[in-house]
Each structure stands twice: as structure tokens, then as C-alpha cells.
C-alpha positions, 0 to 999 in steps of 0.5 A, a space after each residue: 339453839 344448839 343440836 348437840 342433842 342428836 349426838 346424846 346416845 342417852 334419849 332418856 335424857 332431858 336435854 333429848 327428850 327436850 331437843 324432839 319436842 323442839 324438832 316435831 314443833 318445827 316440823 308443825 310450824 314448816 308443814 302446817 296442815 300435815 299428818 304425815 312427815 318424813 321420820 328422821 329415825 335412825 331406822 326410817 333415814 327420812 325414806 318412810 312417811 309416818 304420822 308425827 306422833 309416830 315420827 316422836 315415837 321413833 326418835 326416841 326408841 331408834 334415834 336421830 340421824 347424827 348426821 341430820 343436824 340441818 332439817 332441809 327436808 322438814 322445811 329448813 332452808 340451808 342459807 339461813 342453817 347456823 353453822 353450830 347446827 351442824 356439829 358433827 359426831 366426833 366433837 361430841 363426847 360420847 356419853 356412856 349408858 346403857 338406857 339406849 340398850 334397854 330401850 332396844 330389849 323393849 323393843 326386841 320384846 314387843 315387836 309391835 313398838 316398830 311397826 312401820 303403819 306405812 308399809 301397803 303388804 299385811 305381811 309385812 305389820 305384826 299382828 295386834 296385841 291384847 290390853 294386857 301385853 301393851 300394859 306390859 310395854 307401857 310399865 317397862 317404857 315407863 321404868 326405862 324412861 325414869 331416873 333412878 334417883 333425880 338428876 341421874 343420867 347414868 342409870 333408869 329404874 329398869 337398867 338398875 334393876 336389870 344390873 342388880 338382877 344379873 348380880 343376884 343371879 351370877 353370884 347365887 344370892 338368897 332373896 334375903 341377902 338381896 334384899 338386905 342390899 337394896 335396902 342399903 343401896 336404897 339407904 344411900 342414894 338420895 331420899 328420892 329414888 325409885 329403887 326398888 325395896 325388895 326383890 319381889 318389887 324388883 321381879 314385878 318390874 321384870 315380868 315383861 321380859 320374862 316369858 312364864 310359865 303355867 301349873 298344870 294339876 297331875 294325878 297322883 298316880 301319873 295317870 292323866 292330866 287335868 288339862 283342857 276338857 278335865 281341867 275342872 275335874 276333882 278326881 282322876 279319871 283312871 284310878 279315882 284319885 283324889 286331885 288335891 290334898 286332905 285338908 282341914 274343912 275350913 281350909 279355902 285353898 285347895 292344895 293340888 297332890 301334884 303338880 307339872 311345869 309347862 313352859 310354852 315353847 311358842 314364845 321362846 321360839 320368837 324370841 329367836 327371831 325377835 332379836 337382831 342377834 340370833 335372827 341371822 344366825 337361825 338361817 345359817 345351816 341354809 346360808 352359810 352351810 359348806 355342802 361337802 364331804 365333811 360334816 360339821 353340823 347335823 345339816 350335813 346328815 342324811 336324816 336332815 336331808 332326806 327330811 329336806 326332800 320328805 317335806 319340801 314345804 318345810 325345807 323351802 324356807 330356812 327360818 323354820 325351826 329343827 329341834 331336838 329334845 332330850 330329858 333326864 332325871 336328877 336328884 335336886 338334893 344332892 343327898 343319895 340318900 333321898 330318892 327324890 327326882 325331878 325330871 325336865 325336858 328341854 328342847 334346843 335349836 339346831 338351826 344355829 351355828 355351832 358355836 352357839 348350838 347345844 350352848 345352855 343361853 339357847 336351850 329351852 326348859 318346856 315341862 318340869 315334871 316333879 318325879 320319876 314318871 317312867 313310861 307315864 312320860 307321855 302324860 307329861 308330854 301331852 301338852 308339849 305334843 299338842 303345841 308341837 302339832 299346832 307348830 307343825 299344821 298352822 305355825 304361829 306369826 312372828 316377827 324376823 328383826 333381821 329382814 323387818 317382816 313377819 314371816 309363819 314360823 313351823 317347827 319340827 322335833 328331829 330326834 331325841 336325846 337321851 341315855 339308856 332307861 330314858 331311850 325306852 321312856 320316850 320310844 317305848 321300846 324296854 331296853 331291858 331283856 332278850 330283845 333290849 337294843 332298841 335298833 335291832 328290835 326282835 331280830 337281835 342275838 342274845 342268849 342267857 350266860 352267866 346268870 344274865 342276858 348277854 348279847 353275841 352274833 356281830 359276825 351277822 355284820 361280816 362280809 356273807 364270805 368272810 372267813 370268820 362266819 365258818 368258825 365255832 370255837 373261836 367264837 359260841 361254837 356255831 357258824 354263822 349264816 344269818 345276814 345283819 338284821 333288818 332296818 324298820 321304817 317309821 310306817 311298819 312300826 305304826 302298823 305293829 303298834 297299831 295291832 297291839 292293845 295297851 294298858 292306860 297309864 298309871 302306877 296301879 295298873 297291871 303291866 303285865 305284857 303278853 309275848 305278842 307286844 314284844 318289848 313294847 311298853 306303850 306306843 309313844 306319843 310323838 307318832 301324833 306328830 304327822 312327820 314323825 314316822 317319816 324320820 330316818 332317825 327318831 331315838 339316838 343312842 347316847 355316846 356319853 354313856 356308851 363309852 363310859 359303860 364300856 370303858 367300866 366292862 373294859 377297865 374292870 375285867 382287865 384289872 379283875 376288879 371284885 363287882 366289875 369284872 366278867 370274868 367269873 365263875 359263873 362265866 368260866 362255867 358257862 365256857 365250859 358248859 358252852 365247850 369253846 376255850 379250854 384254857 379259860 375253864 375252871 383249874 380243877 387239879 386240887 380237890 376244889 375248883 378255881 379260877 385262875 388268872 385269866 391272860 386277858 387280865 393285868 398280873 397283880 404286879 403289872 396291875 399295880 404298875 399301870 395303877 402307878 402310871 395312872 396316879 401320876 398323869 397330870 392333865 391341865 385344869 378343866 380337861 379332866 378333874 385329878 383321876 389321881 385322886 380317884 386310883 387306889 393302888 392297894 385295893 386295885 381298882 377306881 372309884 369315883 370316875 366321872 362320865 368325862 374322866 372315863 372318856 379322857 381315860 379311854 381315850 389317852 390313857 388306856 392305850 399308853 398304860 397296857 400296851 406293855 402289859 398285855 399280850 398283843 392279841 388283846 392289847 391291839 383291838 383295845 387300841 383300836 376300839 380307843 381310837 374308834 371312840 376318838 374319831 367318833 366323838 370328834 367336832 368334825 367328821 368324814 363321810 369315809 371315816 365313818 364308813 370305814 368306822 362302821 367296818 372296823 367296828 364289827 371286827 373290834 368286836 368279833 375279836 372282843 368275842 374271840 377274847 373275852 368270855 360271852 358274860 363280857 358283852 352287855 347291851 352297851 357292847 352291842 350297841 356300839 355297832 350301831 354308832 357309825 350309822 347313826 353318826 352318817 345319819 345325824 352328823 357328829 356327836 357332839 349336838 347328840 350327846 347327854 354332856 350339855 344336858 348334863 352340865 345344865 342339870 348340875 345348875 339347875 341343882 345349884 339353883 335350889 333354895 328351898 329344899 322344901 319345893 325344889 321344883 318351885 325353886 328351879 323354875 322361878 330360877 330358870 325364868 328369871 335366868 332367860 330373861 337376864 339371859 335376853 338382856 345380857 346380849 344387849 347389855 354390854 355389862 353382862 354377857 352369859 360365859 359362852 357370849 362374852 369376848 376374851 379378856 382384852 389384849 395388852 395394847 398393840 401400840 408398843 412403847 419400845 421403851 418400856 416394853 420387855 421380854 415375855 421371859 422377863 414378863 410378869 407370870 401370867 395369872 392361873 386363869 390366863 395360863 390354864 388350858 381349858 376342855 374347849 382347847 382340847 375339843 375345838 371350842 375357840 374364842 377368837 376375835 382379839 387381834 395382834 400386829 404383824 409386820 408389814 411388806 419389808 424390802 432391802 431399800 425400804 428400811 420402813 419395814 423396822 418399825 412395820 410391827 408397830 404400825 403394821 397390818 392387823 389380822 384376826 386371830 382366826 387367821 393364826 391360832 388354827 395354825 398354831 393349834 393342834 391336839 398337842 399344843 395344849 395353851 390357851 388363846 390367851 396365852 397364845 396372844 400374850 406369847 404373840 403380842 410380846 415376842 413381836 415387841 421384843 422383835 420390833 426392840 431387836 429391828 430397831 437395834 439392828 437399823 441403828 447399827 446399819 444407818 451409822 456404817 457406810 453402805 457397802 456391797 455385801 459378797 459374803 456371810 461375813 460382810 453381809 448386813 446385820 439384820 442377815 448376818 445374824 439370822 443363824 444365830 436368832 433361828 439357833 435360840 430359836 431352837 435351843 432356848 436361852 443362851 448360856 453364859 459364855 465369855 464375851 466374844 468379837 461380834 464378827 467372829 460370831 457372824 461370819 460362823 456358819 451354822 454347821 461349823 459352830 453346830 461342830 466347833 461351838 466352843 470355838 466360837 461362842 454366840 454373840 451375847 445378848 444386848 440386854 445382858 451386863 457384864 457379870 449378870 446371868 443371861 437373860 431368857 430369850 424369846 421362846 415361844 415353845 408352850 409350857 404343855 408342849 410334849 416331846 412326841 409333838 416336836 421333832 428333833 433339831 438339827 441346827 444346834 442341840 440334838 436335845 432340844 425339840 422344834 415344834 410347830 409353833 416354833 417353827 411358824 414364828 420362825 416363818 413369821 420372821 422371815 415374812 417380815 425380814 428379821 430373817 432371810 430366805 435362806 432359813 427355809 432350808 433349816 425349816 425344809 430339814 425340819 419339815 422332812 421329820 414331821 408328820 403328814 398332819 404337822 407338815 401341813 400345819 407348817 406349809 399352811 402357815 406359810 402360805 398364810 404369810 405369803 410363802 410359797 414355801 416348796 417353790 421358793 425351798 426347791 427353785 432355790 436348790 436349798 435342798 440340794 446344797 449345804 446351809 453354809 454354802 448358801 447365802 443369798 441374801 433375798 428378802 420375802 414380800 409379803 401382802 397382808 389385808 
């Protein structure tokens, strides 16, 4: 009988299924007796001993061995094995199905299906599940093992459903449309089938894969819960509220007033580990994490370190789980008119690479809460806290898919992550009134200017001999002689709240607080949690809104926008009433008093100048959305502006658009505090940057208070000082900021149907997203945005007669030619691969065809030379740009071979007699430069080659470039190969000297031009036009450029100097020596 069955990759088949029937037969008639065999799975490799009901088992989750097609070690003897046993792999035909994969979702699901009985340690078997999860496993094991229809071998009735669901999902469908195309599928497959016929049926089918969720009955006024011990109570402890709604007598069910969302976060941390996919990677700030000075991840923080030396116990193993927490309100409807507001709290690991960490597959809804619950959140938190603990003091068994043993998971809550009004919901500190910073508590500096609570002192952060503490009319007209103020330590802050008496929770009861409680509002409830007042940092400020706060004072009072700006009446008055900058008071020379144009503030001409320059600016798509359409030119001022549009105006624009408009004084510290933002939002950071932002910031803002009047510095000015700190403490910002928050509430606003019951809406639609979302990294049809590869690269294999020119090429499609916000931030998708040449030598002509059968290298070797801030294009493009430029180089190679093997061979002495391939390398390296030809009447080659580069840069007509091969007699020229990107600006590139003063070189052209010369197509002697170039860079694009030489093997200062290039002309050296190169 043939085994071609082991090779079949689908083992839902028949022809499987019958094969292993086959095997566990003979097994029986070989080893009579036997209760135990060797397991031939895939997983086992015929090592482990299992019963033979388990060694079928086995077989058709994981697999035959593909290789075991003589069963010696079942009792099969090798002189009588058939010949066509032995079939191997690679003359079976794949079969493509995706059932093997659901059957490793199932698996991954309920890591009980792969329990080894054989193994002797405890901690090594999963613990035992109850009835109700093994009836789960056996109906998705069913469905997994079905035919859609008979006869079907592509698709199972889960594998269908699992497609079908993905679609509904991606594409937004409403139940009914769903459902009016299962009916048609259903209608067209054969009358057998067992598809579902409605999407209710469907959900069923999918339940095993989803984790649920629980209702929990709220009182009405956020009092309390009825949960736990108050779970059977009818009305509210507190306020005596009535649990469910009045209804009619005869009404059976009972219709609670409100309702909270509680996701358990145990079984969502499993799952972590429960997959092959992401159990690695929960290790890697352990494993793969570089301990330097730069931070890249918040395990290089000193808060996760000190947490590190705190709970050593914790720390010991990797595999548990820091998360952070954050939560905001949205309005589902989208209508301002309707003040509805539902609040979720999410919670995301940090143990993951950053690739993949704050990206919306690993973030975890835990409470969907129905309104706005102020400081009631704890209420709602109550549930959440609870488990936490539990995580903490006792873990909860899980099973690690990449080591194969269960192992006590423990979690702990790093920080949280909120904007301003929620930063006081969670820590309990008001962010409102005298004392609103939440860092500096009662030691801060604010006063009442211009008829609000303004914040001042930031020379208490100076130097105690700095000469600015000893001035007063330059600032509120005092000295100043306080130190900075003082840092609390979790443990005081336990000690004050636990002196404080505070009223319960609840809408109606008084909150009036006495002076005693300071801004304290309630004491919050993840003190509960043992760990929580050892955190260096337990509440970060939230940069997004920050900077988007500032960036509104700033723009507002520079453009003296009505509503906006601080520069009022009210505030010159009080500059009056305060005696400092007399030249900023009220002009009282008429009969009424006015305010005049202050000289911090643009003139109504400049205004509409810098308005103008706005308007024009176009970014790329999905940088920033179109800032053009948010200028008014004739009212003067900005509506509608996103948080991401005032952190790209902040950043890029605000710098560019004033610093002709403005005195210096003012113009300098906005540049300044523009770049400060820039280095601090950055993807990586310097522990030295950092502590020299932590100085500048401080004297940004007494400049500010020298500048702008005491009404300018809001809570969100102030609480810029704190920023760097917090950076030291926590790594970049990027996994502390509200952005990913953001874009996850704008989804979840997309997924309401029912207007009626939004929540109901957004949680059925957030479940059934993890478990699509679990499926889709298995299913190789269905990967989330964030976890698919690239588009496929046009095949690497040229065929040099139909390849072409990329000038030549089809226009790429927009969404190859778009430069997306992952291009500007250091989010890159790299793994496709290109060909590069091969070692080249001047007896090896081998070397021509090099490209085409060359080295592969992945493109993580080559973009980050290609990328910097200015070079805005796409992985993409940058493939495509690759990947045809080397066609076109191999056609050029080949061409110049030709020409070489039909001449005889000859010594060469100079530029003149020197081979083809050298011979015109000026010329390429001069296109290279300038861009395409121009028509020039057709010259003798010879003239052209032996043209050095000086004297054609100084006499070109005399002796016009050789014309392209390509181009006909009569026809225009054809554009050459340059690789310069469509989004390259001028203050990226550098002037270049080899040909047209007016064209620039960037760096981008400057590594394909040592790629050339890498492989040969160029020699040696380019280096000395690439040193003139690099004398002209920056100390950031020199870099780039001596990286990528080195990348391909060039030593460049060595080769450049040894070779006195430096020192001598570029026509008077000629040596014509080839580079070698070693690719792996």
C-alpha cells in the first residue's frame, strides 16, 4: 500500500485519516500485547512512549514524520520495505489548505490537547480542565474535522466560518448583510452542506475561540457594585437606589438601570503564552534587550529597573507579565450633540518587542464602563483590582508553547496612561485649582492672574547661583530663593491618605472637601495592590496632549487669536497691577484705554503672510491630514486641528514660518522648545539627551516668563518641566502616550450598530475581533494590518529581455508611492529581499551576471542606510527602485561584456585604452549626478571615454556624452536610472561637483553609486568624487554614507587616503583596481 499519505499536509482528509488507521493496525499486529508505542508525530520524533490511543491522537493534530515512511521501529523489517514506501517529500505535490492550521488554533486554545502523559515532573502536565471546556474542544474538533460540503478537501466547516467571519469584520458588514450572503453561499453549494445559515449559528460555532465576558449590575448613581457578597442584593447600599428598572407587574425579566463590561484579564494573558507566536517574544526585554546608554524600550527605565531590584522574585523569571493601563471616554455616537460617554479601560503588555508593543492585536479591553464615572472609576476598577491582586500573590498556571511547560504566570501594572481629567480620576489628585500639578502637589507656584490660576516659579529648577534667581522685573518682580520642590515616595503618600477621611462614592453625596485634603479627591484604589507604592512612577503625563495644549497657548498668542490668545486685557492689567514690563501695559494716551500689538504677536500683514505659507505646505499622505484645509487666511487663525497635526506643526512648521517674523528674542526659545518636543517624542533616546533636555527645559521657560505675560503659563506649561524625568524614568514616549489609545477608540466607534445600546455593540465586536485576531496568525489568509508582510517584490530572477528601465516603468499604484507616518516615526516593515552583485574581479568575468544569480541580503541590511528624516519613501518604493535599477545595471554589464570578449585583449596604459566597463564609469557616476541626458548630436565613443571629468565639467560642449544605447536616431532620450525619491528636498542633498552645480546628491544616490562600485560596474578611483561629496555632509549623512560602505565591504577612509585620492585630481588618477567584496 502506498504512504503517500504521510506527505498529505491536509489530515482532515480521507486518505489521512484512513492512512493512520492503517499505521496503529500494524502497530497492534507488530507489538502485540503493547500499551504503549513510540509516537511517530511530528512533535514526539518517535522519542516519547504514548498509549496507542494517544499516538492517534497525535498523528492527526501534529503530524507524521515525513521522512518515517519505513516503520522500523514499529516492528517493520528494512529487507522486505517496498521501495515505493519510501516516497520522499519533494515528489509529493503540496496540497494547499489551511484545516492543518485550525487544527493548530484548537490546539494553541486548549493546551490540554498536547499533554505528553509520559512526562514523570507535575510541572510539566497542564492542569485538568472541567466538563464544559473539553465539550468546547470536542465541537471545534468536530467542525475542524468536517467537510463543508461532501467531497470538499479544501475547506472544514470552522476553517469556512473563520474565512467568512474575518470578511465580516474587515469589511464592516451588519449582521443582515451577513446573513443575506450565507444564505446565497449556502444556496450554491450542493444541497448537503454544513454551512451555517445565519450569523448567530456561525457565532456558536466560534465561541470556543473567544475568551467572554461578564455583566456586572452598577447602581445608578456609581455607587457600588453588585458583585460578589452584593451580588443578590435589589437595591443600593448607599443611596438606596433601586437595581433594576420600573416595569410593568407582569414583566418576568428584570432590566437592571445599569450595566458594566468586565473582561477577565487571566485568560487573555495566557493566551500570550498559549501561542508559538508571541511566547517568545513576552521574553524579549530579558533575552534580547541591549543594556546601553540608549533607551529603546521601557526596560531600559530606571523605574523598571528599580522594580527589578524591589521585587527580585518577580524579576527572576521573564515570563511574567508588566503592563500598563490607560483609559479615556469617547463619545460612540459621533454627534456632539449628545453628551453620551462610554469609558474602556484597556491594559497591554510591555514584555514584547517594540514592534509589536502598543500595537491594537495586543491590547486587552478589561471594563467597558456605560458613562462618564468621574472619581466613582474605582467602582469600576473593583473587579479589575481584585484580579490584579490574585496576579500578583498566587499567579495562575499557564502553559508556555515555547518551552512545552507550565510555568505560574504573575503580572504587575507599571503605570498608567491617561490625559489631564483622567490622570485625577485614577490617582485621585484634582488636576483643577492652586495645586493642579499632580508632581509637585502642595509645593507648587501658582497664583491668580488675569482672572485664573496661573502657574510661575520654574527658576526654583535653576542652579541655587544662577544669576537669574536675583532678578524681579524680568520675571513677577521677586527674587527667587526656594529650591525645586520635593519628590513623594509612594510610602508618604500612603501615610497622608491614610489620615484623611473621604466621603463614599456616588453622585449625591456631598463632595465638599476641607482644606486638610489638599487636592485630594479620594484615595485611589490600586494602593490595594502590594507593589504599587514602591513605583518610582505610578501616573504619567500624557505627551500627546501636552504638546497639543501648548502648541494651542503658543500659536494662539503669537497670531493674537480672539478666545485664544493670553495676551488680554485682563493680562496687561494685571502686568500693571504686578508693575513689571512697562512696555506691554495698557496705551492710555486717548481718552479710553487700549491694547496694543504686543511685539511677541505676528502684525496683521506677517500674520497673513505665515497663514499663506501654512496653506501651501504639502505633506505626503498619512503624515498629517491636509492642514491647508484647516487655515483661514481671512479670520486669521486655525480650525480644526488634530492632536497629530499640531504635533507635525509644532515640529516642522512653527520653527520655519516665524523665524523671519518675529524679534530674535522670541523667535529663538520657540525654536528651541520645538526641538525639545522633537528629541523627546523620538523612538529612541540618550540617557545624556535627556538630562540635558531636563536642563534646557527650565531655561525655555524662564525665557517664556521673561516674554509673555503671567496669563500665558497654564498647568500644561508647567508640567513640561516634568517631562524629561519621566522619560529617565520610563523610556520613550511612544509606549506612554494616548496616540495608540486614540486610534483604538476611533475603531471602536466604528464598530457601533446599534445606536440604541452602543456598549452592547462595542463588545460583542471587540470579542469577536480577539478571536479573528488569534486565528489570523495562524491563517496565512488573514493577518491583522500591523502582522502582515509587505506586498510581494517583482521576481528577483530578471529576464534581461523584457526587463526595463524603472523611468520607463509603469507609474507605481498610490498606495506603493505614499510615504506613510510609519516612514516618518521608525515604524518599518522589513523582510522582503533584493539581489545584489556577487565578489567581481578583472579575470573573472563571472562577475557580469552576478546580479542575477548573486548573494541575497535582507532589506534590514540596506533601508536603515538608505532612510533618514529626509528621505521621505516607502519601503516599497525603496524596493522597486532597487530591484529595477539592478535589472537595468545587469542589461548594462552584460552590454559591456559583449563589447569586451569581441575586442582582443589589451594592456591598458591610460583612460583612453582602459576597458569599457572603467572607461565609462565618469560618464555613468556623471548621470548619476545630473539626472537624464540630453539630446546631443551623436558623437565617436572614443572621444567621449577618454574625456576626463574636469575637462568635460569645463568644455562639455566639446565633448558631449556617449548617448544611450537604448536611444534611436531621431527619438528623445530616454530617462535613466535615478534613484533620487520623488519627496527628496534640497537641505537633505549636497551640491555636486562632478557635473551640474544645480543638481543635488543626496545620500541615497551617493550609497547606490558605492553599490556600483562594490560589484565593479564602477572602479575605485569614484571614491574620490564620493570623498568630495562627503566633505559637504553632515556629521549625521557622513555617517550614513561611511555605514553603507562598510556594509558592502568598503573600508572607504582607508581605501580613499591610502590611495592619495585626496591629494591629486580626479583625472590624473586612473588606476584602474577593482573592490571585492563578501556578502553572506
Amino acid at each position: 500500500m502506498s504512504r503517500r499519505w504521510i506527505q498529505n499536509p491536509n489530515r482532515c482528509s480521507d486518505e489521512y485519516l484512513d492512512g493512520i488507521e492503517d499505521f496503529i493496525e500494524f502497530a497492534r499486529r507488530q507489538n502485540p500485547g503493547a500499551t504503549r508505542i513510540r509516537c511517530p508525530c511530528r512533535k514526539c520524533n518517535n522519542t516519547l512512549w504514548e498509549t496507542i490511543e494517544n499516538v492517534g491522537f497525535h498523528l492527526v493534530r501534529n503530524g507524521m514524520i515525513e521522512t518515517y515512511s519505513i516503520w522500523n521501529l514499529h516492528g517493520e523489517q528494512l529487507d522486505h520495505a517496498s521501495s515505493s514506501n519510501a516516497t520522499r517529500m519533494d515528489s509529493v505535490e503540496p496540497i494547499v489548505d489551511h484545516n492543518d492550521q485550525v487544527m493548530d488554533i484548537i490546539e494553541d486554545v486548549f493546551p490540554f490537547a498536547s499533554t505528553n502523559i509520559n512526562n514523570e515532573r507535575e510541572d510539566d502536565v497542564p492542569t485538568p480542565i472541567d466538563s464544559a471546556e473539553f465539550e468546547q474542544y470536542e465541537k471545534l474538533l468536530k467542525n475542524a474535522n468536517q467537510e463543508l460540503y461532501p467531497g470538499c478537501e479544501s475547506f472544514s466547516v470552522l476553517t469556512a466560518i473563520v474565512e467568512l467571519m474575518h470578511g465580516k469584520i474587515k469589511y464592516r458588514m451588519s449582521n443582515l448583510c451577513f446573513d443575506y450572503f450565507l444564505g446565497v453561499f449556502k444556496r450554491m453549494l450542493p444541497t448537503d452542506n454544513c454551512l451555517p445559515k445565519d450569523h448567530k449559528q456561525a457565532q456558536k460555532v466560534l465561541n470556543g475561540l473567544g475568551l467572554g465576558y461578564e455583566k456586572i449590575h452598577a447602581c445608578k448613581n456609581n455607587c457600588m457594585l453588585f458583585y460578589k457578597e452584593h451580588e443578590t442584593l435589589d437595591t443600593c447600599l448607599i443611596c438606596n437606589e433601586s437595581r433594576f428598572k420600573m416595569t410593568s407587574q407582569n414583566r418576568t425579566t428584570k432590566i437592571p438601570q445599569k450595566v458594566m463590561r468586565y473582561l477577565p484579564l487571566k485568560p487573555r494573558l495566557q493566551r500570550l503564552y498559549m501561542s508559538t507566536h508571541t511566547a517568545t517574544d513576552m521574553r524579549w526585554h530579558k533575552e534580547k534587550q541591549v543594556d546601553d546608554d540608549v533607551m529603546r524600550h521601557p526596560a531600559d527605565g530606571e523605574a523598571w529597573k528599580e522594580f527589578d531590584r524591589t521585587f527580585p522574585e518577580f524579576a527572576a523569571d521573564p515570563r511574567n507579565v508588566r503592563l500598563g493601563l490607560a483609559t479615556d471616554g469617547f463619545n460612540p455616537y459621533g454627534v456632539l450633540n449628545q453628551h453620551h460617554s462610554t469609558w474602556p479601560i484597556f491594559v497591554f503588555p510591555y514584555n514584547l518587542p517594540p514592534w509589536k508593543c502598543m500595537k491594537k492585536e495586543y491590547m486587552m479591553m478589561t471594563v467597558l464602563i456605560t458613562e462618564d464615572p468621574g472619581r466613582s472609576i474605582d467602582v469600576y476598577l473593583r473587579p479589575l483590582v481584585d484580579e490584579l491582586k490574585d496576579l500578583w500573590t498566587n499567579g495562575v498556571r499557564t502553559y508556555d508553547k515555547s518551552t512545552g511547560k507550565m510555568f505560574t504566570l504573575r503580572a504587575a501594572v507599571m503605570w498608567t496612561v491617561n490625559d489631564f481629567p483622567a490622570y485625577a480620576m485614577v490617582s485621585g489628585w484634582s488636576t483643577k485649582g492652586y495645586m493642579a500639578c499632580p508632581v509637585c502637589k502642595e509645593d507648587v507656584t501658582s497664583g491668580w492672574h488675569a482672572g485664573k490660576v496661573c502657574y510661575l516659579g520654574h527658576r526654583r529648577w535653576l542652579p541655587w547661583d544662577h544669576e537669574w534667581r536675583e532678578k524681579d522685573k524680568e520675571f513677577d518682580g521677586n527674587t527667587e530663593r526656594r529650591l525645586r520642590p520635593r519628590e513623594w515616595s509612594g510610602d508618604e503618600i500612603v501615610e497622608q491618605l491614610n489620615r484623611l477621611d473621604f466621603a463614599p462614592f456616588g453622585k449625591t453625596v456631598n463632595r465638599i472637601r476641607p482644606s486638610t485634603h489638599m487636592n485630594w479627591t479620594h484615595k485611589p484604589m490600586f494602593f490595594e495592590l502590594p507593589y504599587w507604592s514602591k513605583l518610582k512612577l505610578r501616573h504619567n503625563l500624557d505627551v500627546m496632549h501636552v504638546e497639543k495644549n501648548v502648541f494651542d497657548t503658543l500659536v494662539g498668542t503669537i497670531l493674537d487669536i480672539e478666545g485664544k490668545t493670553k495676551d488680554t486685557i485682563k493680562a496687561r492689567l494685571d502686568l500693571e497691577r504686578m508693575g513689571i514690563r512697562r512696555g506691554l501695559w495698557m496705551n492710555r494716551d486717548s481718552d479710553k484705554a487700549r491694547r496694543d500689538l504686543a511685539f511677541l504677536s505676528l502684525k496683521p500683514n506677517d500674520k497673513k503672510e505665515f497663514l499663506k505659507f501654512v496653506s501651501s505646505v504639502k505633506f505626503p499622505d498619512g503624515y498629517a491630514s491636509n492642514i491647508a484645509r484647516c487655515v483661514n487666511v481671512d479670520r486669521g487663525k486655525f480650525t480644526g486641528l488634530k492632536s497629530n497635526d499640531c504635533h507635525v506643526f509644532m515640529q516642522r512648521l512653527l520653527p520655519v514660518g516665524i523665524r523671519h517674523l518675529l524679534p530674535e528674542d522670541v523667535v529663538k526659545p520657540i525654536m528651541l522648545l520645538s526641538r525639545f518636543f522633537s528629541q523627546l517624542t523620538a523612538k529612541t533616546l540618550r540617557k545624556t539627551d535627556i538630562l540635558q533636555l531636563r536642563h534646557d527645559i527650565v531655561q525655555f521657560l524662564c525665557k517664556f516668563e521673561m516674554i509673555f505675560p503671567p496669563a500665558f503659563f497654564t498647568s500644561m506649561m508647567h508640567v513640561m518641566v516634568h517631562l524629561p524625568e519621566e522619560a529617565l524614568l520610563a523610556g520613550p514616549v511612544n509606549y506612554r502616550w494616548m496616540y495608540p489609545i486614540e486610534r483604538l477608540l476611533g475603531e471602536l466607534k466604528k464598530s457601533v450598530r446599534n445606536r440604541a445600546k452602543p456598549e452592547g455593540s462595542i463588545i460583542k465586536a471587540w470579542v469577536q475581533y480577539e478571536s479573528l485576531t488569534f486565528c489570523g496568525i495562524f491563517l496565512k489568509f488573514f493577518l491583522p494590518p500591523s502582522l502582515s508582510p509587505p506586498p510581494p517584490l517583482p521576481p528577483t530572477s530578471v529576464d534581461l529581455d523584457r526587463a526595463r528601465h524603472i523611468a520607463g516603468a509603469p507609474e507605481l499604484p498610490r498606495r506603493h508611492r505614499r510615504a506613510s507616518r510609519r516612514d516618518f516615526f521608525g515604524f518599518h516593515r522589513i523582510g522582503s529581499a533584493v539581489i545584489l552583485p556577487p565578489p567581481a574581479t578583472n579575470s573573472d568575468t563571472s562577475g557580469v551576471f552576478g546580479l542575477e544569480f548573486g548573494c541575497r541580503l535582507r532589506l534590514e541590511r540596506i533601508l536603515p542606510i538608505v532612510r533618514f528624516p529626509g528621505l521621505l519613501c516607502s519601503d516599497r518604493w525603496i524596493e522597486l527602485k532597487l530591484t529595477y535599477g539592478m535589472s537595468d545595471l545587469i542589461r548594462r554589464r552584460r552590454a559591456v561584456t559583449t563589447t569586451q570578449s569581441s575586442e582582443p585583449p589589451t594592456q591598458p596604459t591610460s583612460a583612453a585604452t582602459a576597458p569599457a566597463s572603467a572607461a565609462t564609469a565618469p560618464a555613468l557616476m556623471d548621470h548619476l549626478a545630473v539626472g537624464p541626458a540630453r539630446s546631443q548630436a551623436p558623437t565617436s565613443s572614443a572621444s567621449s571615454v577618454a574625456q576626463p571629468v574636469s575637462a568635460r565639467r569645463r568644455h562639455r560642449p566639446a565633448a558631449p556624452p556617449t548617448p544611450h544605447p537604448r536611444m534611436r536616431r531621431g527619438s528623445q532620450p530616454e530617462r535613466r536610472f535615478s534613484p533620487k525619491p520623488r519627496f527628496l528636498s534640497g537641505s537633505v542633498g549636497i551640491r555636486a561637483d562632478v557635473a551640474n552645480p544645480s543638481r543635488i546628491l543626496g545620500v541615497f544616490d551617493l550609497v547606490c553609486g558605492a553599490t556600483r562600485i562594490a560589484s565593479g560596474e564602477y572602479p575605485l578611483r569614484m571614491l574620490a568624487i564620493l570623498g568630495r561629496q562627503l566633505s559637504k555632509f553632515t556629521r549625521a549623512q557622513s555617517k550614513l554614507l561611511a555605514g553603507s560602505l562598510d556594509f558592502l565591504g568598503i573600508n572607504y577612509y582607508a581605501s580613499y587616503y591610502a590611495s592619495d585620492a585626496h591629494k591629486s585630481s580626479y583625472s590624473s588618477y586612473t588606476t584602474d583596481s577593482r573592490v571585492t567584496f563578501s556578502c553572506e
